[in-house]
N, CA, C and O of each residue as an XYZ file, in Angstrom:
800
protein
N     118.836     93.671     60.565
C     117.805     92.795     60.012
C     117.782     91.449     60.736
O     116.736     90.879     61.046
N     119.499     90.796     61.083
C     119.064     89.364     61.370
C     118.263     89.462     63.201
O     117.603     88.589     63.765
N     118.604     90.654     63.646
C     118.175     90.702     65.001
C     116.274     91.263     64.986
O     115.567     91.029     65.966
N     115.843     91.825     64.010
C     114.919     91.738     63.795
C     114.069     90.637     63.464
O     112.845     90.767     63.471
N     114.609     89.610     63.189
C     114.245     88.693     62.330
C     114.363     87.587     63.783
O     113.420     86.802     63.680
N     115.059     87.319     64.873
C     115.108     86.537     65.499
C     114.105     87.093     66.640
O     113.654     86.271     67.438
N     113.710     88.546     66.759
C     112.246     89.290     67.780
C     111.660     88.456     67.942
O     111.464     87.707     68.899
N     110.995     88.596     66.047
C     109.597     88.228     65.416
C     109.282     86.512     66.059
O     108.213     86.020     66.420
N     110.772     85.857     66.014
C     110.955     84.192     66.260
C     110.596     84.521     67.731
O     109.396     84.411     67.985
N     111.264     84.837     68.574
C     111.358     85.271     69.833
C     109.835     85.366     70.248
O     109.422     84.414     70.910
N     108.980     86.334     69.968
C     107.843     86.815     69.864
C     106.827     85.825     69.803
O     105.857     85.786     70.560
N     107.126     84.843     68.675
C     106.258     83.464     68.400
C     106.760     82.901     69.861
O     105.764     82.692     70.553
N     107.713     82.655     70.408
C     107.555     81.541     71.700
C     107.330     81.708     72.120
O     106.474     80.885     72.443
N     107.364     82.516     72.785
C     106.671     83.496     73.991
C     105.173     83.061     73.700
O     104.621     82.178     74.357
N     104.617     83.684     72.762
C     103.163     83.663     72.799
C     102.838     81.659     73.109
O     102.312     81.086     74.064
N     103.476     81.087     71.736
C     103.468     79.607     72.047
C     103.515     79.054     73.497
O     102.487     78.458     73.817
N     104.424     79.118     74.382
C     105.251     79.081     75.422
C     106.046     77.886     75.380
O     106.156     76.988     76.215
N     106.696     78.074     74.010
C     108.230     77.000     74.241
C     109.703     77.493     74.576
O     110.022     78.680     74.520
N     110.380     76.694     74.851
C     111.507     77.025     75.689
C     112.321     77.476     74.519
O     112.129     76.710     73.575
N     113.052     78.314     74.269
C     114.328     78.578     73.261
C     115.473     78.215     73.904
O     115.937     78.403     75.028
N     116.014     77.315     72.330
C     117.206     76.676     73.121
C     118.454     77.124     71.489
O     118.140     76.745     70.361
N     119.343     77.675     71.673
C     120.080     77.725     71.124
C     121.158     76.593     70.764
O     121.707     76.219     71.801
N     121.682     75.865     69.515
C     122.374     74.630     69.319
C     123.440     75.298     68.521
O     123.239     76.090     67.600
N     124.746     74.845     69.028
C     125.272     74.692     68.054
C     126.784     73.377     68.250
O     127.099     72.643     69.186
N     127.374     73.598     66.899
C     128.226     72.294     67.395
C     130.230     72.591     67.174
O     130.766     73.536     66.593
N     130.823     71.546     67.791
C     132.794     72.199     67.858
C     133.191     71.035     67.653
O     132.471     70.051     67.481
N     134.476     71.074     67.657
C     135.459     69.852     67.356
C     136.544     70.653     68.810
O     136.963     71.769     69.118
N     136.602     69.102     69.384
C     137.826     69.312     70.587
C     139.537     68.467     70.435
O     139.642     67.248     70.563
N     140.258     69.015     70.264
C     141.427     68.520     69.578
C     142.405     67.559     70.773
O     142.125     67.475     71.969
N     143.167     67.129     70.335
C     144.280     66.441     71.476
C     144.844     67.315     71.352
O     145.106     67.687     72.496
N     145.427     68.242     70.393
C     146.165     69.260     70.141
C     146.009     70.539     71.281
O     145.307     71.459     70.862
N     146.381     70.662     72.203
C     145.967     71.970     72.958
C     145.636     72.926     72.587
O     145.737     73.282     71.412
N     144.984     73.819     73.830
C     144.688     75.061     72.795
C     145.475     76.061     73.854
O     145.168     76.136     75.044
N     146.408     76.725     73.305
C     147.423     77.526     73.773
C     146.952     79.003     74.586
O     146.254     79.829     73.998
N     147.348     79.179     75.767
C     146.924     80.636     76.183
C     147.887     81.079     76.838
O     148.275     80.326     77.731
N     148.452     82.090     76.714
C     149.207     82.787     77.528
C     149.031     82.673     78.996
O     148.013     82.926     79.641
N     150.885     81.995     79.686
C     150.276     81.712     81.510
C     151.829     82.464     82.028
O     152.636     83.248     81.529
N     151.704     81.813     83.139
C     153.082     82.612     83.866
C     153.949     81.518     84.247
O     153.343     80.478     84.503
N     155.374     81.473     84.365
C     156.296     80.708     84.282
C     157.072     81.500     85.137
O     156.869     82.712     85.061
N     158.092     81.020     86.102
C     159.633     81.229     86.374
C     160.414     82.289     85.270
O     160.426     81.801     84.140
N     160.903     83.300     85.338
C     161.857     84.084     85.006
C     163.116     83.203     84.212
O     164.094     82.751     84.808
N     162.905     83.086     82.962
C     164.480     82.273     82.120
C     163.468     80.996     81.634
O     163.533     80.485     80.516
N     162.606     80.622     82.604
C     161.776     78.919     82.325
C     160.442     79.508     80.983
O     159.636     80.424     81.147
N     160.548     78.906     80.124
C     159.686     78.866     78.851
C     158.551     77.934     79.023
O     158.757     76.794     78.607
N     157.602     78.135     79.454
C     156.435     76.550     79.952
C     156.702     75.618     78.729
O     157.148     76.254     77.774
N     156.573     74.492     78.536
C     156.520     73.688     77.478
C     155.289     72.392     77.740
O     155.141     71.714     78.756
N     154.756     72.355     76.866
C     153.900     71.021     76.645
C     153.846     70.433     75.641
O     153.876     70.906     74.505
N     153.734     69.010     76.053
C     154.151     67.818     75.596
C     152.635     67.334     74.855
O     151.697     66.933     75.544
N     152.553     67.464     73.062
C     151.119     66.709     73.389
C     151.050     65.951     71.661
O     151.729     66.062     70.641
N     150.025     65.293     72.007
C     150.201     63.950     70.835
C     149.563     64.474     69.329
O     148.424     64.926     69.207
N     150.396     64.338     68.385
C     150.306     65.105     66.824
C     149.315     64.421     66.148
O     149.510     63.664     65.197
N     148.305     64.680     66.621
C     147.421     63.936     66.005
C     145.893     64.496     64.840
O     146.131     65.549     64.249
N     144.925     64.063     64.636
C     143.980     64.543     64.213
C     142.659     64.056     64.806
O     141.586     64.431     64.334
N     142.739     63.234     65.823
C     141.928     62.650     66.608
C     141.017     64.112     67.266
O     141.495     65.236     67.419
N     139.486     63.635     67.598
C     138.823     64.707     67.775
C     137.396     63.941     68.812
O     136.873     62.828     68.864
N     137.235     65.038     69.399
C     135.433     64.602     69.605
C     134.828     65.815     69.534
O     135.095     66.918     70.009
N     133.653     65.240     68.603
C     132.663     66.353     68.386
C     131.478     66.528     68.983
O     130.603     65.664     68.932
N     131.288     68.021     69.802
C     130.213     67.697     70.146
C     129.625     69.126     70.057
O     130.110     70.239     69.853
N     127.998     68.494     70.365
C     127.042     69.509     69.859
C     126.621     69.440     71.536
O     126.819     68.677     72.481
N     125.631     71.256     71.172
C     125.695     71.782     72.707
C     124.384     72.691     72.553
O     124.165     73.449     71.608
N     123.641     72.495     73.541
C     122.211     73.506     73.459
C     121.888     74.299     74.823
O     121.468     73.689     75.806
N     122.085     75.573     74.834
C     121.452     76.813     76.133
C     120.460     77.257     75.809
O     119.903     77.342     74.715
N     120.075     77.722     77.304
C     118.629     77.967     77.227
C     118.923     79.557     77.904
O     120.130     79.656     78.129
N     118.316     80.574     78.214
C     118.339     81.759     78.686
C     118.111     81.863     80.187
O     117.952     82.895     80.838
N     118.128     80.412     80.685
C     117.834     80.690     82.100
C     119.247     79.988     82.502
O     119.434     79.840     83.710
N     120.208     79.565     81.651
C     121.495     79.596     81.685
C     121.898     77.681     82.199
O     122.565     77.268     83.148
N     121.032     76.777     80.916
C     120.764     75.624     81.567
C     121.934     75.093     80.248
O     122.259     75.874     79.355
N     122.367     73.921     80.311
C     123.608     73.312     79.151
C     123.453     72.285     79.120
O     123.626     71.613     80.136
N     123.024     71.674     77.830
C     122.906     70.581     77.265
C     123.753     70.031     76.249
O     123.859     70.649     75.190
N     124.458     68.808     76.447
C     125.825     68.408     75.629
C     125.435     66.659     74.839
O     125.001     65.670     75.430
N     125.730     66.776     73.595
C     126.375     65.422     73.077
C     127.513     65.245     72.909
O     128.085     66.214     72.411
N     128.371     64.045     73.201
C     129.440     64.122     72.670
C     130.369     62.835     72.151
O     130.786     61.898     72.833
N     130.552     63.078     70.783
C     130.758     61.411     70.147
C     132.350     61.926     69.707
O     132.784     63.061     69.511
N     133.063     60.492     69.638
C     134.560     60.611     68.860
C     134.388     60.501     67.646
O     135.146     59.697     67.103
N     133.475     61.149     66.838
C     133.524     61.010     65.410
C     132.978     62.144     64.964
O     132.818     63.122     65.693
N     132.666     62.109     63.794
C     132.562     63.537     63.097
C     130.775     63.182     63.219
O     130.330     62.073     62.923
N     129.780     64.485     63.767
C     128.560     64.382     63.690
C     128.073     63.753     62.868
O     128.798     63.113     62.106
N     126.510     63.717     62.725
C     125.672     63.115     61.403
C     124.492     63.972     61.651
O     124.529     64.867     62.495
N     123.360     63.698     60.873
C     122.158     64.229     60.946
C     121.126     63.215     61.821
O     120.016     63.538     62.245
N     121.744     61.987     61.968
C     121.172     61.231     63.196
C     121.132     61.741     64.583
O     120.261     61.711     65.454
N     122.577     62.316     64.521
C     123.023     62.769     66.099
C     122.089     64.073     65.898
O     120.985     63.768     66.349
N     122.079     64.714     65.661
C     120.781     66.172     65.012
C     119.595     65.420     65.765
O     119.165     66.147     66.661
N     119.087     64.490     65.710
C     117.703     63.910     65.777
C     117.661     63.194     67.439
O     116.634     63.094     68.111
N     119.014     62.756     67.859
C     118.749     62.385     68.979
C     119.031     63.465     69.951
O     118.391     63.360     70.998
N     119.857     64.512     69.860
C     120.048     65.518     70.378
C     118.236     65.989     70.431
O     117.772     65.986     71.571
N     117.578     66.245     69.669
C     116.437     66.873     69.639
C     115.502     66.334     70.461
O     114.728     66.998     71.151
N     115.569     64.706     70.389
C     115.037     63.612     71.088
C     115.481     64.365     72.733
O     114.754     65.289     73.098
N     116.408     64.036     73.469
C     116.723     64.442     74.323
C     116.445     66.072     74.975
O     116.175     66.328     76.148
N     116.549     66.738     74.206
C     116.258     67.940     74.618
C     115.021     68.069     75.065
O     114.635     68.885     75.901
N     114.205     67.023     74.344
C     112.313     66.971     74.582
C     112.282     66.517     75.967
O     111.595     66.882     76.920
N     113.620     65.218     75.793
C     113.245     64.545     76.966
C     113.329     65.341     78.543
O     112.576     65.207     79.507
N     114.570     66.221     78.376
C     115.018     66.886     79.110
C     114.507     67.941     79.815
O     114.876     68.387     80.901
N     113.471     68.356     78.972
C     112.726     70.058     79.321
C     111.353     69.225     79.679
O     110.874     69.303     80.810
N     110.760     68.441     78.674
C     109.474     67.928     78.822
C     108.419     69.208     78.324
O     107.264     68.968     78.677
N     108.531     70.170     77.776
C     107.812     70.887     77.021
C     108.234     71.166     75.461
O     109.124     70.552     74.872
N     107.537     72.064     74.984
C     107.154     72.472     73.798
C     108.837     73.577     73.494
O     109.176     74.450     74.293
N     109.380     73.348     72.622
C     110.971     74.451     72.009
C     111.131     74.812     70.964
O     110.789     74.192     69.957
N     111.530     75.592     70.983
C     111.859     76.209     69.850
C     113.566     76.123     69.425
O     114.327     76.900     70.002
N     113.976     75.398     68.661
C     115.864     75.571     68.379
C     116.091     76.052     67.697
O     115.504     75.939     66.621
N     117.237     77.023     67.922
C     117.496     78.238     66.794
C     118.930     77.622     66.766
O     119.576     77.579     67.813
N     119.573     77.024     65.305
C     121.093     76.566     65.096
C     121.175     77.311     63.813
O     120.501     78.324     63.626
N     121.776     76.952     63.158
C     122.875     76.896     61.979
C     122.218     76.092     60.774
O     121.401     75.200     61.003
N     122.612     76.445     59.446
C     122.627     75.667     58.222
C     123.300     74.980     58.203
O     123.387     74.506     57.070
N     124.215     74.381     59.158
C     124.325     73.006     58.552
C     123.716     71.880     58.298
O     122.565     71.705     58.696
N     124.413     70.901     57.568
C     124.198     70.089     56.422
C     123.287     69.115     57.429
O     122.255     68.503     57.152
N     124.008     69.178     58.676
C     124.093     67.847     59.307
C     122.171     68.379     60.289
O     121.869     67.725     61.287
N     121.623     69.017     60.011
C     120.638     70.072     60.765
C     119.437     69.697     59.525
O     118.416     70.379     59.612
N     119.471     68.860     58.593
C     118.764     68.329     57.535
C     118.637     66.836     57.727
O     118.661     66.233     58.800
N     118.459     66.206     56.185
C     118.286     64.977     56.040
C     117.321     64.290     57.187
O     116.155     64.542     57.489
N     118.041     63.548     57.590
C     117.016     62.703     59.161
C     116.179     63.965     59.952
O     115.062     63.829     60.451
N     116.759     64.876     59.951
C     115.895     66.198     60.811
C     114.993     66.278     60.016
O     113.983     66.469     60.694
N     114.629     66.237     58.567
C     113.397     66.361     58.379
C     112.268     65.522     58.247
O     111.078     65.815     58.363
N     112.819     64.401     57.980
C     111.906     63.219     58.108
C     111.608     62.801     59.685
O     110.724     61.952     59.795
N     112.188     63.249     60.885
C     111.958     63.094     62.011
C     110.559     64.402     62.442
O     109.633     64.212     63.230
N     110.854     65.753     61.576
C     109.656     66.406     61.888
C     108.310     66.526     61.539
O     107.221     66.975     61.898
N     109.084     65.723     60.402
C     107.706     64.974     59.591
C     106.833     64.167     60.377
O     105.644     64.290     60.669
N     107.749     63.263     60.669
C     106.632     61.672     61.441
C     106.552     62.294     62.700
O     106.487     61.479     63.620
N     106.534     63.640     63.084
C     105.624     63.929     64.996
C     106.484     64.963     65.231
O     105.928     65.985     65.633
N     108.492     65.048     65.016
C     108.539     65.820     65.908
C     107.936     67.371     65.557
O     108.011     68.252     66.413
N     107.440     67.583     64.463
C     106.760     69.273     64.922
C     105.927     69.646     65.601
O     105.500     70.797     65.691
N     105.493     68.418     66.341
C     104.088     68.615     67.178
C     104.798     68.893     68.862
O     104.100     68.888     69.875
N     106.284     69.119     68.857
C     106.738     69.721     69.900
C     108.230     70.850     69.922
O     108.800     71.574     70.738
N     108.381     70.438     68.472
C     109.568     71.164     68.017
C     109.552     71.708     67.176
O     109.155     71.288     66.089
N     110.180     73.352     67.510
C     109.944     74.308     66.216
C     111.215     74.414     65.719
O     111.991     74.743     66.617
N     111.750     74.269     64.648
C     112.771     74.816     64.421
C     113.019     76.085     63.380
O     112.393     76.257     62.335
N     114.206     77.042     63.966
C     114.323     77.992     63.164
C     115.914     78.338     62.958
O     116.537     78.545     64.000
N     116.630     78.422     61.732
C     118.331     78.649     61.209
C     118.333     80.109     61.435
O     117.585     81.077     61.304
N     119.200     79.894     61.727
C     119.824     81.550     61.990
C     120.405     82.399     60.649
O     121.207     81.504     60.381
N     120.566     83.041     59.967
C     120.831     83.952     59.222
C     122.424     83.430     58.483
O     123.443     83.373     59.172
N     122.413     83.137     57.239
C     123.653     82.553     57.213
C     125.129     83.746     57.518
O     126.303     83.662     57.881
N     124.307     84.638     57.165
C     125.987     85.844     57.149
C     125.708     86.306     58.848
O     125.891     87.523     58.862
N     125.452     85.979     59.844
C     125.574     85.886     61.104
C     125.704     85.031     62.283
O     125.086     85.034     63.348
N     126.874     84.129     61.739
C     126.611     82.975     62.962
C     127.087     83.243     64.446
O     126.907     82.517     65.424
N     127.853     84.677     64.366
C     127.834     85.608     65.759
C     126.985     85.919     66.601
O     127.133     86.215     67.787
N     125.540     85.813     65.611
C     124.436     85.992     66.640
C     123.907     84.325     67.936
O     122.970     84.140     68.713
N     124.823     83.699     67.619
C     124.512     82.881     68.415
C     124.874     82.700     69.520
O     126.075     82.465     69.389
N     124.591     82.640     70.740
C     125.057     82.681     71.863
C     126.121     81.584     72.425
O     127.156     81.804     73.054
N     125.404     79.971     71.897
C     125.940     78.682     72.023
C     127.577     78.963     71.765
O     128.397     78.162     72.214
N     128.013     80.181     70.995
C     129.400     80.258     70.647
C     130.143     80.669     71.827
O     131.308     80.340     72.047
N     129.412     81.416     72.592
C     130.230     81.045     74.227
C     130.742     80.384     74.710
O     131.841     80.615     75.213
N     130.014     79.053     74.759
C     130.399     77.867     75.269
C     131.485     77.242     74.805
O     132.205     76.524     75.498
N     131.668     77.513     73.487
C     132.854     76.761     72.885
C     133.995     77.714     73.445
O     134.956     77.168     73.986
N     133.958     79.112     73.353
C     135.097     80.045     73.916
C     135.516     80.175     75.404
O     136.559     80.667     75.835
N     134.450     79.611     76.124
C     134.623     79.407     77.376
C     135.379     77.762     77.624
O     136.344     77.816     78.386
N     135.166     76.838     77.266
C     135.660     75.680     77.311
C     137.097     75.899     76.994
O     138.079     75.822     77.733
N     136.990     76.219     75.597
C     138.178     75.872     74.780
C     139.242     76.969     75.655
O     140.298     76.502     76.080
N     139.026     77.939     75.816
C     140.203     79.401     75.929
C     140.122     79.721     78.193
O     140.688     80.541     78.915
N     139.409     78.892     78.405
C     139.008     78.553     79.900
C     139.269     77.603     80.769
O     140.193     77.349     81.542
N     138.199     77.101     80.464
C     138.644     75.498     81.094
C     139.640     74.147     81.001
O     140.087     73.325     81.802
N     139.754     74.488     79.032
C     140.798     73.767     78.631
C     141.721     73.898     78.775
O     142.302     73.004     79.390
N     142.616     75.255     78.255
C     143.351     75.970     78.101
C     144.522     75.548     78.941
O     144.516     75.361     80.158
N     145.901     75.385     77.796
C     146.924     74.550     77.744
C     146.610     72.817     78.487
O     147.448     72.473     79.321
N     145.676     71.998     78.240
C     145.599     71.135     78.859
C     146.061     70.365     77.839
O     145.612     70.775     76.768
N     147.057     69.038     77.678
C     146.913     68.564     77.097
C     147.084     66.910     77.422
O     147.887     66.496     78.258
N     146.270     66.107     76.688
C     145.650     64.783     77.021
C     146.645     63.898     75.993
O     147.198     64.176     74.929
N     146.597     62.665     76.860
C     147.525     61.564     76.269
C     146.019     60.607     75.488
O     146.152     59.394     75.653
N     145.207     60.853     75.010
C     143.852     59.874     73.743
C     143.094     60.798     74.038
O     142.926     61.756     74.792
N     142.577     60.074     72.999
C     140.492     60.704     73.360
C     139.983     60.386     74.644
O     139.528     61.261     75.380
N     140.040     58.963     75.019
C     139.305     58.995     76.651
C     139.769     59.864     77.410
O     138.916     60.419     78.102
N     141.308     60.356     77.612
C     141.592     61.082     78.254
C     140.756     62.609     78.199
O     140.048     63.208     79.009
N     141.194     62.874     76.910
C     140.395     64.426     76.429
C     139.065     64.295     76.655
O     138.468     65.370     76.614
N     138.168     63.010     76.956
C     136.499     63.311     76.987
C     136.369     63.495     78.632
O     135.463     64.232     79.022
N     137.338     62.780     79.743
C     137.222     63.123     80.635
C     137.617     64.644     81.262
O     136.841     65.133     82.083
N     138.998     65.488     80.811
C     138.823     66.624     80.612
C     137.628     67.736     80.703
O     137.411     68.722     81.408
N     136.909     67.010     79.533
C     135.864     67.714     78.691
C     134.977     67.329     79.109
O     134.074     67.840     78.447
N     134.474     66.575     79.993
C     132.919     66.476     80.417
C     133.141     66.874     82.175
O     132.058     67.142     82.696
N     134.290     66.948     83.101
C     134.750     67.914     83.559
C     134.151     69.341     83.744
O     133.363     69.904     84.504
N     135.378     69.815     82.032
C     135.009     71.095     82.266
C     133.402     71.733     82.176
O     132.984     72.784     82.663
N     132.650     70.673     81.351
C     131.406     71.141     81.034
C     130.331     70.899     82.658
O     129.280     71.485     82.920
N     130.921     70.051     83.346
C     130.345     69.737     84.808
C     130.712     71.600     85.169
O     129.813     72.440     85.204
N     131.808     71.837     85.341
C     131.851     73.135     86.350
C     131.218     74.406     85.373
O     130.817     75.433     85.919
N     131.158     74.211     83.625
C     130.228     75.140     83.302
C     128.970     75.105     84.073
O     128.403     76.054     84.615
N     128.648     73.955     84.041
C     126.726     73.739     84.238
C     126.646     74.701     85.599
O     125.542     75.143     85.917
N     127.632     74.973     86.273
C     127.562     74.987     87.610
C     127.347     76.422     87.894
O     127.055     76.870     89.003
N     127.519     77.142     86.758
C     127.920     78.229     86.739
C     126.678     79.333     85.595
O     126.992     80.236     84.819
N     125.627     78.921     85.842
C     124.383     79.573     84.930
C     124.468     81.153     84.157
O     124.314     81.747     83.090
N     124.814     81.292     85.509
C     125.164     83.384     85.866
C     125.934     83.579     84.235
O     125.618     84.411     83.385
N     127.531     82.031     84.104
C     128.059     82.546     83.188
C     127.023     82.294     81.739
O     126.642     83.040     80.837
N     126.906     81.474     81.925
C     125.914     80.987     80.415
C     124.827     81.826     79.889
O     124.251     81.771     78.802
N     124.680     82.554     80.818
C     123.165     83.182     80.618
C     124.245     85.210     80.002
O     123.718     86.213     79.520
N     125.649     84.979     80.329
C     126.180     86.108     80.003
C     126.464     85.883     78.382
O     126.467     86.865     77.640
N     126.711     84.498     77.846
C     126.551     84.853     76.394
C     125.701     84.950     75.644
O     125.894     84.699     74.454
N     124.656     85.293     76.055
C     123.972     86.015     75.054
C     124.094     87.310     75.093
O     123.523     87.956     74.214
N     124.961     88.088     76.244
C     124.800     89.651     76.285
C     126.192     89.408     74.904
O     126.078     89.937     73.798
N     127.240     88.649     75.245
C     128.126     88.576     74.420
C     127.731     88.453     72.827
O     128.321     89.153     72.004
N     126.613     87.446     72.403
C     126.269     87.429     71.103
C     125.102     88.943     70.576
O     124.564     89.109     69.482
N     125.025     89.886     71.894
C     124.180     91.082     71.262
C     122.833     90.545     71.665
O     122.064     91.460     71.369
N     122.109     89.537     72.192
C     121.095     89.294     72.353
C     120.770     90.101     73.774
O     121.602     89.988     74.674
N     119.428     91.018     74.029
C     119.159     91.301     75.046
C     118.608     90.634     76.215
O     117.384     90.714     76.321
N     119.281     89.947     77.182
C     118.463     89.148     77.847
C     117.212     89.183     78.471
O     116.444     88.244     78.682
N     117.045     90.821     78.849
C     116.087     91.203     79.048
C     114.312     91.108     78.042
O     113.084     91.178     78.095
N     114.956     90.998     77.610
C     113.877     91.537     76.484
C     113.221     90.317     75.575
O     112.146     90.242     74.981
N     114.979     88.850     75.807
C     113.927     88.057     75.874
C     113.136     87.141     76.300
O     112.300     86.449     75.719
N     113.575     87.216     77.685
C     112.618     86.496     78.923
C     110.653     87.065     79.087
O     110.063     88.082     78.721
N     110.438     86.462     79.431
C     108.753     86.721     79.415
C     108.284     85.574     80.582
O     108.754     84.457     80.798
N     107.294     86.217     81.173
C     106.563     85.501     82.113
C     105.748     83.941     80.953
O     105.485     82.795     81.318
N     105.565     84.612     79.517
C     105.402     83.434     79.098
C     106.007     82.526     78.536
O     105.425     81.613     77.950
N     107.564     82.658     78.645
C     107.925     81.811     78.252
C     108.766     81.094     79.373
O     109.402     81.652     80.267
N     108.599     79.310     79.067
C     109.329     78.747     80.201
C     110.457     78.728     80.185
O     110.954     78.281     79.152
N     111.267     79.123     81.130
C     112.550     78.558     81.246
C     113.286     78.280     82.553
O     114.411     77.780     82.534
């Protein structure tokens, strides 16, 4: 049903011809994120990293032609950051989109009073299915960063960890072929949903 249900969405842009951009949003820790590596025979790798709860959150939007768009603040989102993210994305493409995210909380409030005063006259938005947030592709990105690029890195602050992290998201961008593979990963057919009419 929920893949039926995202066609029909699918189907509308195409005909429209706005860009689909998938959003969604992560928390990046000082805390490493651990992956199995190789060490010396008897030598145990060890890393050293700061016990903290410090974070930056950021929200992240792909497109199917395998393009990556990032915010990223040291604090916990808002529904403001929702609105300038959206702002930007306009700015960025310069056409007509469609964003397919999540129920969250933070995807309200200011988001609707922003689509109110104009932005629907370039932005469609549509939530994804609450008992499927697998169908989203954007969840790549976080599994690719976090279990990839990051993986066992660990940073002495936040400035440290944002340089890391805007880094690793430089050699994602670089890399389309991969971005454009999670959607085969979230079940989305890529084929099927590219169209001569839709831009991307």
């Amino acid at each position: 049903m929920a893949h039926k249900s995202l066609a029909g969405t699918q189907k509308k842009a195409r005909k429209e011809g706005r860009l689909i951009v998938f959003i969604d949003e992560a928390a990046f820790y000082l805390v490493p994120g651990l992956v199995k590596t190789y060490a010396p025979q008897g030598a145990r790798p060890m890393l050293k990293s700061a016990h903290s709860y410090d974070h930056l959150s950021v929200m992240s939007g792909i497109t199917m032609s395998g393009k990556l768009y990032t915010l990223v603040e040291s604090r916990t989102l808002k529904s403001t950051d929702s609105v300038l993210f959206l702002k930007h994305l306009r700015r960025q493409t310069g056409g007509k989109l469609l964003v397919i995210w999540d129920g969250c909380p933070i995807h309200r409030k200011e988001v609707t009073t922003y689509m109110a005063d104009g932005g629907a006259k370039h932005i469609h938005l549509e939530a994804l299915p609450a008992y499927a947030p697998d169908l989203n592709p954007d969840e790549g990105v976080w599994q690719h960063l976090k279990n990839v690029e990051l993986r066992n890195v660990s940073c002495r602050d936040l400035p440290h960890l944002r340089d890391e992290l805007s880094l690793a998201i430089m050699r994602l961008r670089s890399k389309p072929h991969l971005i454009k593979s999670f959607f085969a990963g979230a079940g989305l057919p890529l084929k099927k949903l590219t169209s001569r009419c839709l831009k991307v």
